[in-house]
N, C-alpha and C positions, 0 to 999 in steps of 0.2 A: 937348932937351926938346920942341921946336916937333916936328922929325921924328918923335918916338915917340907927337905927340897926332895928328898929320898919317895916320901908320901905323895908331892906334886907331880915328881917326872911318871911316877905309877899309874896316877890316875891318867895322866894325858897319854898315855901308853894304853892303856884301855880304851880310853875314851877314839883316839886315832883307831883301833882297832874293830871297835863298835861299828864306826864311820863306814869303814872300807868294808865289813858284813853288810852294812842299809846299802852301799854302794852297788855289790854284787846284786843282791837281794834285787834293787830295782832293776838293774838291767838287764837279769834275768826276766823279769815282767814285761820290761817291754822287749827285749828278744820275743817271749813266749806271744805278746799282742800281734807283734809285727810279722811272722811266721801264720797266724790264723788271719789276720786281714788280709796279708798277700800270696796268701797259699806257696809261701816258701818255708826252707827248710833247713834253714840256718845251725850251726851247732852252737858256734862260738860267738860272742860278745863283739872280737874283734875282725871274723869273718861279716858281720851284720855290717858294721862300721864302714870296711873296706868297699861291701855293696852303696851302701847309700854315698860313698863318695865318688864313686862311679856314675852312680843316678846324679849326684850333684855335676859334675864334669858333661853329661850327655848332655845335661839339663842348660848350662850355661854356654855350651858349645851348641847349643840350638838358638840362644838367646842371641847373641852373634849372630850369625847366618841371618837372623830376622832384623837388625839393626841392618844390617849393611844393604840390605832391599831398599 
């Protein structure tokens, strides 16, 4: 019993592991997309993020101004 929870937690310990390399992996791809479509020049994951929340804010704070016409 001990050995096959020992074998369980290992695998899910990999497998969590695995996850967060596909994880980077893609958002590295879409940093690298979003950089060539917008001729920006992003370094980090979480610099990109901070930008499109930015764009999201401008974007909904124009949405407003147009509602209130």
């Amino acid at each position: 019993m001990l050995l096959a929870e020992k074998k369980a937690k290992k695998e899910l310990l990999l497998a969590e592991k695995k996850a967060k390399k596909e994880l980077k992996k893609s958002q590295k791809i879409e940093l690298t997309n979003y950089n060539k479509e917008n001729d920006t020049d992003f370094k980090t994951y979480s610099a990109y993020q901070k930008h499109l929340k930015i764009l999201l804010a401008i974007d909904l704070k124009e949405s407003i101004k147009e509602e209130r016409r």
